[in-house]
C-alpha positions as CSV (number, residue, x, y, z in Angstrom):
1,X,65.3,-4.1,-0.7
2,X,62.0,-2.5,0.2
3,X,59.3,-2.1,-2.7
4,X,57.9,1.0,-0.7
5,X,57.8,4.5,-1.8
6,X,60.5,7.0,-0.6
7,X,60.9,10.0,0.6
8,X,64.7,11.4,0.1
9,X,65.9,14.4,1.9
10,X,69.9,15.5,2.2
11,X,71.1,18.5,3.3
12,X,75.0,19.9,4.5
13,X,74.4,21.5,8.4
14,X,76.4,24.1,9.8
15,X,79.1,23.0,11.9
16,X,78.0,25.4,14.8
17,X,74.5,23.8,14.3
18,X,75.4,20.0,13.9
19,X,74.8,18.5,17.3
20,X,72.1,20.6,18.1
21,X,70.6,19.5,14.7
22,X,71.0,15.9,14.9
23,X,69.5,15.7,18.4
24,X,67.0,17.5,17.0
25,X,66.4,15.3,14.2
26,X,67.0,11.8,16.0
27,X,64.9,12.4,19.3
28,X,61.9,15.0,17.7
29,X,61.8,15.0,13.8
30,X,62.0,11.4,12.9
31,X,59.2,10.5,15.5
32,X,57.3,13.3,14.4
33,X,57.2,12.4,11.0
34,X,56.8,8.6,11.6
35,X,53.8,9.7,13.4
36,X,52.1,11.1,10.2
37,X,49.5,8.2,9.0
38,X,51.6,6.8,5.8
39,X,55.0,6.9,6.9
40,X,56.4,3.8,8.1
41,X,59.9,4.0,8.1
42,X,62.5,6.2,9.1
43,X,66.7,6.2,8.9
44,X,69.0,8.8,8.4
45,X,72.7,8.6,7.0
46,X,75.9,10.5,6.9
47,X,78.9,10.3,4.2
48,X,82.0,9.1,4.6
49,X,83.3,11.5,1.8
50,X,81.9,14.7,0.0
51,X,78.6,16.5,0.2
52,X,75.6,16.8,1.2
53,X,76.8,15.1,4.7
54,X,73.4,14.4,5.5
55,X,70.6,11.7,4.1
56,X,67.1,10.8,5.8
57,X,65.3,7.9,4.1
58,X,61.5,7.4,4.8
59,X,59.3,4.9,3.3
60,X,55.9,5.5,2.5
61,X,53.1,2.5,3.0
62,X,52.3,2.7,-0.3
63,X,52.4,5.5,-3.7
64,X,48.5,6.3,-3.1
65,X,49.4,7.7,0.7
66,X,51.7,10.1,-0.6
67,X,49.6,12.9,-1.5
68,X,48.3,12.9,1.4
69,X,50.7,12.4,4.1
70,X,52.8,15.4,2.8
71,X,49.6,17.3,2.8
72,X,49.1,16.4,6.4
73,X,48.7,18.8,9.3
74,X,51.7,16.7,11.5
75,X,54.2,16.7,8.4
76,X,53.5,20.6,7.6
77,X,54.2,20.8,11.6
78,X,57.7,18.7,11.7
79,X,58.6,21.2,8.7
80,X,57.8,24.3,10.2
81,X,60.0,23.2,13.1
82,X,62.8,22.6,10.7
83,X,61.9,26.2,8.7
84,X,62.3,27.8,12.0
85,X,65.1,26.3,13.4
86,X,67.6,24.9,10.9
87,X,66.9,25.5,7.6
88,X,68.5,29.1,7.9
89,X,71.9,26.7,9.0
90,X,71.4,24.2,5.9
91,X,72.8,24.3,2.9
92,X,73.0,21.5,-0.5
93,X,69.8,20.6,0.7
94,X,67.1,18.6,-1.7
95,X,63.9,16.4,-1.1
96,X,63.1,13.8,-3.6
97,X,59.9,11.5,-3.8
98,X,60.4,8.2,-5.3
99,X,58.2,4.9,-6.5
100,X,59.5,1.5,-7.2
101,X,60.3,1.0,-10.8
102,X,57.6,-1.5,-12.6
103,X,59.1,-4.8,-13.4
């Protein structure tokens, strides 16, 4: 298991929205954001059971980039596109930050 920083997002879409969404996501978003100087890592997951359907998983180089990469002009951009789009079609959605645990 990875010893990075995370970055935790999960979110239900609307069925009407879904593929449209996840193209979205897969092909643009994730590119986008793995653009952003700090990110280095990217995968998203879907449940098998219950709600939110959706999870993304990033990884951050390190704790001191984090600041700074979700204060970055290309991340405020990827989310604007999301604001826009599909947030209005999202629901159960949350974003978490997380750091390794010290031994």
């Amino acid at each position: 298991m990875s010893e990075r920083p995370l970055l935790i997002v999960q979110m239900d879409m609307a069925a009407e929205k879904e593929d449209e969404f996840n193209e979205w996501y897969n092909n643009k978003h994730i590119p986008e954001i793995l653009a952003v100087k700090g990110f280095v890592s990217g995968k998203r997951y879907k449940t098998l059971k219950g709600s939110p359907k959706y999870l993304a998983v990033y990884e951050f180089e390190n704790a001191e980039v984090i600041k700074d990469a979700m204060k970055d002009e290309e991340f405020a951009k990827a989310g604007k596109d999301f604001q826009d789009n599909y947030q209005p079609h999202a629901s159960n959605m949350a974003v978490y930050t997380y750091i390794p645990v010290e031994k």
